[in-house]
N, C-alpha and C positions, 0 to 999 in steps of 0.2 A: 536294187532297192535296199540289201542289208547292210552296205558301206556307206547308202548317205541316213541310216537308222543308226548305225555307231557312228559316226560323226556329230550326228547333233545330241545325242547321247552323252559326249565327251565334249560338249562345248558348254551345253547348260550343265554339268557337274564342275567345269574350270570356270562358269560363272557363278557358279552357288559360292564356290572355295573360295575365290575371290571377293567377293562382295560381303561377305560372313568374316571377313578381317576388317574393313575399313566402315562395318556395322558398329563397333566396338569402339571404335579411338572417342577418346575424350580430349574435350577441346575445353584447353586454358584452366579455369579455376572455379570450381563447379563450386564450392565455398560459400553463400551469399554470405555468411558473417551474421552479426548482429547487431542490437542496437544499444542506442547511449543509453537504455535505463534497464538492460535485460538481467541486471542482477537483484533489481529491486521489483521486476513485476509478477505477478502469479495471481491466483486465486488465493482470498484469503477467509475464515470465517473470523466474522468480530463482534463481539457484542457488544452493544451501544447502552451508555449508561449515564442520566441526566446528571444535571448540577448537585441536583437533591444526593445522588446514590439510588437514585433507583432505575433498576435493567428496565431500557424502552424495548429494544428488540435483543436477544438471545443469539449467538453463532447464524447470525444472516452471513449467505454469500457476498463477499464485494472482490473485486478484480482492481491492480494497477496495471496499466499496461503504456508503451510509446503511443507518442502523441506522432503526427505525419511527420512535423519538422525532425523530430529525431535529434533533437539538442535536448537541453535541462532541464525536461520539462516529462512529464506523467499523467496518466488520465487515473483518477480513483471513481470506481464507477460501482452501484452496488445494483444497478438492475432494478431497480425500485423494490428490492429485498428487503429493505431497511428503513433508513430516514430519508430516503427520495434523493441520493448526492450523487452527480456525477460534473464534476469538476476539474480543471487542469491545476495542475501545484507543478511550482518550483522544486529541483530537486537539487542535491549536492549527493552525488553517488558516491565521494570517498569517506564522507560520513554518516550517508547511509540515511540523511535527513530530507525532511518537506515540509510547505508551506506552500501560502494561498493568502493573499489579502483582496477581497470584495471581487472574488471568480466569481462566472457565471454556473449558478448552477443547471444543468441542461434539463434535468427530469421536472422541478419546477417553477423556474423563472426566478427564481431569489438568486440573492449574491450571499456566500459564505465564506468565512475565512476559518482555516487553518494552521493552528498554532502547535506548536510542542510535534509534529510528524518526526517519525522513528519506527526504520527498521533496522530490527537487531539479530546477528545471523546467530543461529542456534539457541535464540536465548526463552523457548517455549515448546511447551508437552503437548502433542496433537492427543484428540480423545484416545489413542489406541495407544498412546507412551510414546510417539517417536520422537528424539528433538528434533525442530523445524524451528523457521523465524518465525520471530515476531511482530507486529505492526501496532503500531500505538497513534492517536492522535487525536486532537481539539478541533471540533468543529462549532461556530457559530453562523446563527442562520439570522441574516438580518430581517426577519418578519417578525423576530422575537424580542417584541424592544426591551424586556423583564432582565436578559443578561444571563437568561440560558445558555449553555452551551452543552453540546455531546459529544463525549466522551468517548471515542473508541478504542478499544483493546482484542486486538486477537493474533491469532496462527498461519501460519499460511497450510495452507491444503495439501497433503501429501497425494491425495489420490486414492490410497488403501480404503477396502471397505470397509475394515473397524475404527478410520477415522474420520469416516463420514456422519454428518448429523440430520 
């Protein structure tokens, strides 16, 4: 009885050994990569500001991020934080540029266009001093036949809690 009690002793410890090597192997290129607009998306706070010069909304949340196709193309979406836009724009990532003529906007059924989109790397002070980019951009909302438009300007989100609002 104690030669077949070391025997299996020494079988299941040659299978732990074993099995604890080929636990471990990595297979091919664990990497998924990224995507065509990942230099340009993040969280960003922007404050929205009418034709007149007057602030509608203050440092609202809005987000760019990939659209599914993953070509030249971006979602700007503020969560209804803001002025209700979530939108697909056109992007040109080596210039850092976007635009929109007569997208759909999803949060409220209108069509807007975006004119003058720019992001600019380093070129703005988050509330706590840090440089981060910037995001800049004209929106028109076609229920506004008057020729309003809004004006966005902001930061992108560091994350820090003295840069939060």
């Amino acid at each position: 009885m104690k030669k077949l009690k070391l025997n299996i002793t020494r079988v299941l410890v040659a299978m732990l050994v074993l099995t604890s090597f080929v636990a471990c192997d990595e297979v091919g290129d664990t990497d998924p990569g990224g995507t065509s607009v990942e230099s340009m998306s993040g969280d960003w706070f922007i404050t929205l500001t009418d034709s007149d010069g007057k602030v509608v909304v203050a440092n609202a949340l809005h987000e760019t991020y990939n659209t599914a196709a993953n070509d030249n193309t971006m979602w700007i979406d503020d969560a209804k934080h803001g002025y209700w836009i979530k939108c697909k724009v056109v992007v040109d990532v080596k210039t850092g540029t976007f635009s929109a003529t007569s997208a759909d906007n999803l949060l409220d059924g209108s069509k807007v266009t975006i004119t003058n989109g720019k992001i600019e790397k380093g070129a703005a002070t988050s509330k706590g001093g840090h440089k981060v980019d910037k995001i800049s951009f004209r929106a028109h909302f076609d229920y506004d036949p008057a020729g309003y438009d809004i004006l966005y300007e902001g930061h992108k989100r560091t994350g820090f809690y003295e840069d939060e609002y």
